[in-house]
C-alpha positions in Angstrom: 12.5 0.6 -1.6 10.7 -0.8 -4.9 10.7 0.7 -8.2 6.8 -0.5 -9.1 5.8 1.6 -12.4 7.7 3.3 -15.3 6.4 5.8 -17.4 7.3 6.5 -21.0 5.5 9.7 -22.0 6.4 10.4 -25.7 6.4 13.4 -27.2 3.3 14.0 -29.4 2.7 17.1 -31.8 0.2 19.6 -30.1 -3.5 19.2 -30.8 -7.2 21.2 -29.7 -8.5 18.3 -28.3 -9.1 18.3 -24.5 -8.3 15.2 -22.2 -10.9 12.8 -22.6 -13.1 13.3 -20.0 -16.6 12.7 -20.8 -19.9 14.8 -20.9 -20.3 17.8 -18.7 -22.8 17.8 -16.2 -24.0 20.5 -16.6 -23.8 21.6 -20.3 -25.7 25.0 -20.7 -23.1 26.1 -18.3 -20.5 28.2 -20.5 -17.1 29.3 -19.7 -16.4 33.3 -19.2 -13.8 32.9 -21.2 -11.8 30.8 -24.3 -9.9 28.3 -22.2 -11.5 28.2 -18.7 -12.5 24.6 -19.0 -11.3 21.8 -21.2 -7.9 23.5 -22.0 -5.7 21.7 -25.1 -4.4 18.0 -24.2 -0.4 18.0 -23.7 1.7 15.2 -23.4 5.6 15.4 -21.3 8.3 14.5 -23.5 10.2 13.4 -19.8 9.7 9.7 -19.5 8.8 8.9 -15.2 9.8 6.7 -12.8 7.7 5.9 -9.6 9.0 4.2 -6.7 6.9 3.0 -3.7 8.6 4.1 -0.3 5.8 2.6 1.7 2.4 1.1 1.5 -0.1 0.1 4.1 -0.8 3.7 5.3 -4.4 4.3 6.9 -5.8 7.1 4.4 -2.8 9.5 4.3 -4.0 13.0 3.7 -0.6 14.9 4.0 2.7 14.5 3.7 5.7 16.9 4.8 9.4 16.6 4.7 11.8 16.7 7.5 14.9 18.4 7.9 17.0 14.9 8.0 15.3 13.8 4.9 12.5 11.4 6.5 8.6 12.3 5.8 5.8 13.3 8.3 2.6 11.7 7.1 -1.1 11.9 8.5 -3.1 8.9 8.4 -6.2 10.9 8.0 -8.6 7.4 9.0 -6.6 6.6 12.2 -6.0 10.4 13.2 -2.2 10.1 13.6 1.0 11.5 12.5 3.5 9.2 12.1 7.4 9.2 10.7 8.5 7.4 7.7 12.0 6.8 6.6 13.5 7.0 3.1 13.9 3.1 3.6 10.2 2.9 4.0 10.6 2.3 7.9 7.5 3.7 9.5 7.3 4.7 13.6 4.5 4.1 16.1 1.8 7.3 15.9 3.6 10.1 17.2 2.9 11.0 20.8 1.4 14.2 22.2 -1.7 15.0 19.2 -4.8 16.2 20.8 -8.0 14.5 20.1 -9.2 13.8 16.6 -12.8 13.5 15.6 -11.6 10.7 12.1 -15.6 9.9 11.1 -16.0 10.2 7.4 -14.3 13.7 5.5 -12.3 14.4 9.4 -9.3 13.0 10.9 -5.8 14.1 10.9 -5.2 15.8 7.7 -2.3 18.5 6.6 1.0 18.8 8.0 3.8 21.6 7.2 7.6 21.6 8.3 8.6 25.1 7.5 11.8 24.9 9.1 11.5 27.3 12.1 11.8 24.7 15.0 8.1 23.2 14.9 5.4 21.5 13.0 2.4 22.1 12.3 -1.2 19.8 11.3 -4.7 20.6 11.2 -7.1 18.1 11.9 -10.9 17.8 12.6 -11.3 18.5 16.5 -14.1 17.0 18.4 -16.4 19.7 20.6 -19.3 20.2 22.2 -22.4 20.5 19.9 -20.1 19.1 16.9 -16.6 19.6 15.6 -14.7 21.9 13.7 -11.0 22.1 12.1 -8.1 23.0 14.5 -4.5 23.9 13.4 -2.0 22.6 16.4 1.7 22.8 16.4 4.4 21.6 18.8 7.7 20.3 18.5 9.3 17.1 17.3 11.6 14.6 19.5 11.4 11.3 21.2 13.2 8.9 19.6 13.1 7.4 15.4 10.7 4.4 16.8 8.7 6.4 19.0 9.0 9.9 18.5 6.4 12.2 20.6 5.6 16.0 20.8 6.0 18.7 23.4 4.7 22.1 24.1 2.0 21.3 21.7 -0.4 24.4 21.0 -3.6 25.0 19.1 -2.8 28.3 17.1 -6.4 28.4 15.3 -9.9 26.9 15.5 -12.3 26.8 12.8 -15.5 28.7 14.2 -18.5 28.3 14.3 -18.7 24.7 15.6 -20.9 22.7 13.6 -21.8 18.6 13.5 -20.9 18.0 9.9 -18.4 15.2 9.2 -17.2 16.5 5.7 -15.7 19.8 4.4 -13.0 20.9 6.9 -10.5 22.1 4.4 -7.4 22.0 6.3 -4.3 22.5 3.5 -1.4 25.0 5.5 0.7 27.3 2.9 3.8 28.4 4.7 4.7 32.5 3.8 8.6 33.3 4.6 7.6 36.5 6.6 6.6 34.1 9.2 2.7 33.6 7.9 0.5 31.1 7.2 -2.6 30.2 4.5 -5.0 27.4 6.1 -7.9 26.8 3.8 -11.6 26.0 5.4 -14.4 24.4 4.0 -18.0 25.0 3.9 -18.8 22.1 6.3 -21.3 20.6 3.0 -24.6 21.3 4.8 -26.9 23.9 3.8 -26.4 25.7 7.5 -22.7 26.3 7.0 -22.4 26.7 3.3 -24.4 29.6 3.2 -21.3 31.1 5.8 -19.1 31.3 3.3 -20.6 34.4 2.2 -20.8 35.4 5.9 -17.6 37.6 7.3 -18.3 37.1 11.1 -17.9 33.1 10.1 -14.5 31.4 9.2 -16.2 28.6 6.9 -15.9 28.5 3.1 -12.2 30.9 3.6 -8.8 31.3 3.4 -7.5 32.7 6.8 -3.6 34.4 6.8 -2.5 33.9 10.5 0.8 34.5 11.9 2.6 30.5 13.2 1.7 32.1 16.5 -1.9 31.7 15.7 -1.9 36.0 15.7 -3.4 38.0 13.2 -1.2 39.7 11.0 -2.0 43.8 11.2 -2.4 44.1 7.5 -4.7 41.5 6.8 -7.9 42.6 5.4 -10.8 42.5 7.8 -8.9 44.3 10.6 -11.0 46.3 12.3 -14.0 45.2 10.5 -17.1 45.0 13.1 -18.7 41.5 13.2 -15.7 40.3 10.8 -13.3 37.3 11.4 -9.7 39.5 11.6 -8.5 35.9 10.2 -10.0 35.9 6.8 -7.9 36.5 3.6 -10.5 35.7 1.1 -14.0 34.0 0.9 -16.7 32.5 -1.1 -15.3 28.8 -1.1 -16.4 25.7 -1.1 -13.7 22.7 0.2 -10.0 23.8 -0.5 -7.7 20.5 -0.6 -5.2 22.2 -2.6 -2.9 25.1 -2.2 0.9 26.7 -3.0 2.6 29.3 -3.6 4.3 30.2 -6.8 8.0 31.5 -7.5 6.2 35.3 -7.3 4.9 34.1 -3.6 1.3 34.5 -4.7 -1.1 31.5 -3.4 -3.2 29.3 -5.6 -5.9 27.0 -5.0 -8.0 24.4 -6.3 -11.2 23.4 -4.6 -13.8 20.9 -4.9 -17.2 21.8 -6.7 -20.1 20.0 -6.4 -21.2 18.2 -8.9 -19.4 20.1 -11.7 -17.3 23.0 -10.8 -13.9 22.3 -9.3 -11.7 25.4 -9.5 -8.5 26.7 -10.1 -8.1 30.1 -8.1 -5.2 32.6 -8.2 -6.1 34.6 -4.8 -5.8 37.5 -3.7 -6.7 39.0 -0.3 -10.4 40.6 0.5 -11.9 38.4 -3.1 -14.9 37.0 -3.1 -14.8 33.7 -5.1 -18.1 33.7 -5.0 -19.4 30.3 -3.7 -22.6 29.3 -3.3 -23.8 32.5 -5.2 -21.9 31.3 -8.2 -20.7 28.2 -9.5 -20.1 25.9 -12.7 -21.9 22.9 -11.0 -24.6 21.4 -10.2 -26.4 19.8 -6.6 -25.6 16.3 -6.5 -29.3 15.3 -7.3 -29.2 17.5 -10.1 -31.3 20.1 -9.2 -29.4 23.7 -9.4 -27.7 25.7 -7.0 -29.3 28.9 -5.9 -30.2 30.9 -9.0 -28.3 28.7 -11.3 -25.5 31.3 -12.2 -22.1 31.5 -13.2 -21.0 35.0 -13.1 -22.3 37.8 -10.4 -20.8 41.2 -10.2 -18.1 41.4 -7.4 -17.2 37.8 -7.5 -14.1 36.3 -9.0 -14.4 34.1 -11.8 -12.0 30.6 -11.7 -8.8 30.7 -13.6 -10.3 27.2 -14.8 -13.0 24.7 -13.8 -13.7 20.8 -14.7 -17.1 19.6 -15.6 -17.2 16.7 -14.8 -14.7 17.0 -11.6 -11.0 15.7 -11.3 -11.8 16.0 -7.5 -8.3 17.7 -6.8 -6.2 17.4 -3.7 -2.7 18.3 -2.5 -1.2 20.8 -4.9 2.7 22.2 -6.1 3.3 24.8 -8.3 6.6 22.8 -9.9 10.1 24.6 -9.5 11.4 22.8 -12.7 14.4 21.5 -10.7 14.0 17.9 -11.9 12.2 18.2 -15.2 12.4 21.3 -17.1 9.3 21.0 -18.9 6.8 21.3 -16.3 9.0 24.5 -14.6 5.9 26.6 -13.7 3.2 24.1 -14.2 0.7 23.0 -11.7 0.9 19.7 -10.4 -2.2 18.4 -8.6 -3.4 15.1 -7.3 -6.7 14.2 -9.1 -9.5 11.9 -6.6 -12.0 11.4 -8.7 -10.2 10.9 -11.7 -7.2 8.8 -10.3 -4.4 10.8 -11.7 -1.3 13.4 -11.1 -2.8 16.2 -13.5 -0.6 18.7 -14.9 -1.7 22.1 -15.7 0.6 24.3 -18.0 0.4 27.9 -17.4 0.8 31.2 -19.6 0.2 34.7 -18.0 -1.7 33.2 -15.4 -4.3 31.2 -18.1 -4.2 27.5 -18.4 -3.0 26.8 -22.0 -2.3 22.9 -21.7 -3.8 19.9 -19.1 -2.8 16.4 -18.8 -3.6 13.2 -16.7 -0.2 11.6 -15.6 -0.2 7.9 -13.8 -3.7 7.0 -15.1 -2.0 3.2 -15.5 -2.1 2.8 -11.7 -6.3 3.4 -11.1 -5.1 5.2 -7.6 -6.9 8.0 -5.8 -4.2 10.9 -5.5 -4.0 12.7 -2.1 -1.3 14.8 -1.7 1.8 16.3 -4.0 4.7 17.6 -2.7 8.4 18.7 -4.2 11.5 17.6 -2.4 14.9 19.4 -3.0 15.9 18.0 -6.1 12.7 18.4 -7.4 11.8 15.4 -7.0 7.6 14.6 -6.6 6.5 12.8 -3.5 2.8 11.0 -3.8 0.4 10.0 -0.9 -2.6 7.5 -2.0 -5.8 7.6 -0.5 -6.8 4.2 0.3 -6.6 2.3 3.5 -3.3 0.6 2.1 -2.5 3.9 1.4 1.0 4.6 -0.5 4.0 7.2 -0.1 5.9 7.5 -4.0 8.3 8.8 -5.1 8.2 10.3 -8.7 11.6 11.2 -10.8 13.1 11.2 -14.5 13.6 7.6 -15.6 16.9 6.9 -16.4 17.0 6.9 -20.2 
């Protein structure tokens, strides 16, 4: 293990200016609200230390911790799960995954260890007439060098199947009754984003399932004709990021397009209102659908960027190792290479900031270990595992 980077964040007085972050995109675009977008630049008084456990990962996407303290990782380019060890030992590819379509946006992508005997991943499964994203579980043995998986299960599949190589979603949020979140993308094409609006199709959604891959009675769309029985909430785009907070209520932050990444506080049977609505633009530049932001019966964003952090792999911080950020969002920023903190008040963001800028890496994935504690994944094929604490003073 190698410390590689040391932060020290001083403490600066509070100030109206937003992060530097450049023009928006799309500037006729106002928020609904003082504060959606461009929130007050905050610095953390809590200087950081960053330790590299490993490096030459294939594209990590997700990173989970296991009971006995070592990490399962998905290399999202090679379509594995493999074991790392605190000493930065890593195994061959587990044994016992099903088949993984890995071209472009697929590949083996998040993992969960919720502590009830198994594990779980979602990953981009190849089929007939395209692909689609698949959540699997089965559980862990073998041995520390080669560990493999048995009676391995797919709980749910992503339907319809489409041939699109980008959008799959695919972050799990474990619920303590038993449940789970999996968040699904829009597939990017123009014949699966205009699903997410669609009830009978799972894409552009939050689905609630039970580890089982059952649906939960109370979910919303029970006994719905021509509705997924899955479905939790709708209108999205690509959801990367998702947690709970200490009230157990889920959060998300998804990709926009050009423009438009969102913060969402969700609730069940919401419309989010993507591709009807949005703070974005088409890549070319040319707008989406009627060019609107706010439609009656769709949510609005807690927050949005223009122009995009890109966010992936999200906690909502317990405060267990720096008391500062208790309650904040932590999110791993693509786009704009950075851990970016979002400070919360009655559910508004009242402070952002852009933490490890220095190190010009692609963020992929945040976790919290027990001591609170922040564990990184890099996107890159030399991808990293980090560890993030309080420096010693």
């Amino acid at each position: 293990m190698r410390i590689v980077f040391a932060a020290l964040l001083i403490a600066a007085p509070a100030c109206a200016a937003p992060v530097p972050q450049g023009a928006p995109n799309v500037p006729e675009f106002k928020p609904a609200f003082a504060g959606q977008t461009r929130a007050e630049a905050v610095v953390s008084r809590t200087p950081l230390q960053v330790t590299e456990i490993i490096a030459g990962l294939n594209k990590p996407w997700g990173v989970a911790l296991l009971p006995d303290g070592r990490f399962l990782v998905s290399e999202k380019a090679a379509g594995v799960l493999s074991i790392v060890s605190a000493d930065g030992t890593k195994s061959a590819p587990v044994a016992g995954t099903p088949a993984v379509d890995a071209r472009s946006q697929g590949g083996m992508m998040g993992v969960g260890v919720p502590g009830d005997g198994w594990i779980y991943w979602s990953y981009a499964e190849p089929r007939e007439g395209g692909n689609g994203l698949a959540v699997a579980r089965g559980k862990l043995g073998g041995t520390a060098a080669a560990p493999a998986l048995s009676e391995v299960s797919v709980i749910f599949r992503m339907m319809p199947t489409l041939a699109s190589v980008q959008h799959f979603g695919g972050r799990l949020v474990f619920l303590p009754e038993g449940k789970m979140f999996v968040t699904l993308g829009d597939r990017s094409i123009l014949p699966g984003r205009v699903q997410a609006q669609d009830l009978g199709s799972h894409l552009g959604k939050i689905v609630r399932i039970n580890r089982d891959g059952s649906v939960p009675k109370d979910n919303p769309l029970v006994g719905k004709p021509g509705a997924q029985p899955e479905i939790w909430s709708w209108g999205h785009r690509n959801i990367l990021s998702a947690g709970l907070d200490a009230k157990g209520r889920l959060w998300e932050l998804e990709h926009g397009p050009k423009g438009g990444d969102e913060l969402n506080l969700v609730q069940k049977a919401r419309d989010h209102g993507w591709p009807t609505i949005t703070y974005g633009e088409e890549y070319s530049g040319a707008p989406i659908g009627a060019s609107q932001t706010q439609a009656p019966g769709m949510e609005q964003p807690v927050y949005y960027w223009d122009p995009v952090i890109a966010p992936s792999g999200m906690v909502v911080y317990s405060g267990k190792g720096i008391a500062e950020w208790k309650g904040n969002i932590l999110t791993g920023g693509l786009a704009s290479k950075a851990l970016v903190r979002l400070v919360l008040k009655n559910d508004k963001v009242v402070g952002e900031e852009r933490l490890l800028t220095d190190r010009k890496e692609r963020i992929r994935d945040v976790i919290e270990g027990p001591a609170g504690e922040l564990y990184l994944l890099t996107d890159d094929a030399n991808g990293k595992l980090l560890k993030v604490t309080p420096a010693a003073r």
